[in-house]
N, C-alpha and C positions, 0 to 999 in steps of 0.2 A: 552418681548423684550424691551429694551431701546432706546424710541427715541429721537432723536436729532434735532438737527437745521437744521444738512442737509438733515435725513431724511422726513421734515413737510416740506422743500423747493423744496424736488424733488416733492414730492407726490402735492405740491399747482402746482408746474410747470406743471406735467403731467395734474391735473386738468384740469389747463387753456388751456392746448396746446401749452406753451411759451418753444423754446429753451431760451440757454442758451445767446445768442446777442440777442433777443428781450428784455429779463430781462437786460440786463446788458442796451440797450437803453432806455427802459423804466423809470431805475430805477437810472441811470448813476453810479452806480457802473460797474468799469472795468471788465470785460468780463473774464479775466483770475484770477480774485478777486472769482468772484460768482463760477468758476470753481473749484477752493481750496476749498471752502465751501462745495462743491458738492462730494471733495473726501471721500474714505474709512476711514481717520482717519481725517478729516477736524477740522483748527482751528476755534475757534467761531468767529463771526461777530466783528467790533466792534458795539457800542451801533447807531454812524451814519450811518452805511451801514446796519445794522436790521432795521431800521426806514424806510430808503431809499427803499430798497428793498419791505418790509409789505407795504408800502404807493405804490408800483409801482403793487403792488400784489392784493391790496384794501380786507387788510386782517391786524389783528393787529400786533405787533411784538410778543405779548404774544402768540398768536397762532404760529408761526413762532419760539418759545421757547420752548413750552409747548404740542402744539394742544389743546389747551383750547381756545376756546374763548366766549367772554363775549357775551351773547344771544343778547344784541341789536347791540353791533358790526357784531356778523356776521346775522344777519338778514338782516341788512343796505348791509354789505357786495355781500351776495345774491344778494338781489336788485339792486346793481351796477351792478353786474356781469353778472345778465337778460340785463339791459339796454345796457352797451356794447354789446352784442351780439343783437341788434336790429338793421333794416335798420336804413340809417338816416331817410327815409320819416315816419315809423314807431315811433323813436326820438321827430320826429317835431311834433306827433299827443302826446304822454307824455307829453312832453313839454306845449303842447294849454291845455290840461287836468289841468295840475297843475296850469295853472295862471288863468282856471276858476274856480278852488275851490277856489283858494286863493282869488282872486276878489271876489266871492260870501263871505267866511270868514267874507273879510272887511267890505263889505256890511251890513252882520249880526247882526258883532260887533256894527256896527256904527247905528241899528236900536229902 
């Protein structure tokens, strides 16, 4: 079966859990934009509202073209997509982690 742009855009939407107004607020493409994408014989994107959209998706456009994606993109990708679904107080413990590795790092380097 052949798929498409709007097929790799429903299937990341269902993913996420995003209707079709959070994507469109997220990504500030128009709401009845993302909806035409989303029909049965939908036009493609143009190359700004692919970008738009993959950056509001935190997913590349090539995925969003192809479902390919590049292994350290979507690793990265993952990784965001754990962190957004974190409390914030959870967030804020991330957060103190990575600036005492990074602090130890400099420390190391500078030894």
């Amino acid at each position: 079966m052949f798929m498409s742009f709007a097929s790799f855009l429903k299937d990341e939407m269902r993913y996420q859990g995003l209707t079709t107004k959070e994507l469109s607020d997220r990504s500030g493409v128009n709401k009845r934009t993302i909806d035409h994408y989303l029909m049965t014989n939908p036009q493609e994107p143009s190359v700004s509202n692919a970008y738009k959209i993959a950056k509001a998706l935190n997913v590349s456009v090539e995925y969003l073209l192809t479902g390919k994606e590049n292994a350290v993109l979507s690793k990265d990708a993952e990784l965001v997509k754990s962190y957004n679904s974190l409390s914030l107080n959870q967030k804020e413990l991330i957060q103190t982690l990575l600036l005492t590795m990074k602090n130890q790092n400099n420390l190391s380097v500078c030894n």
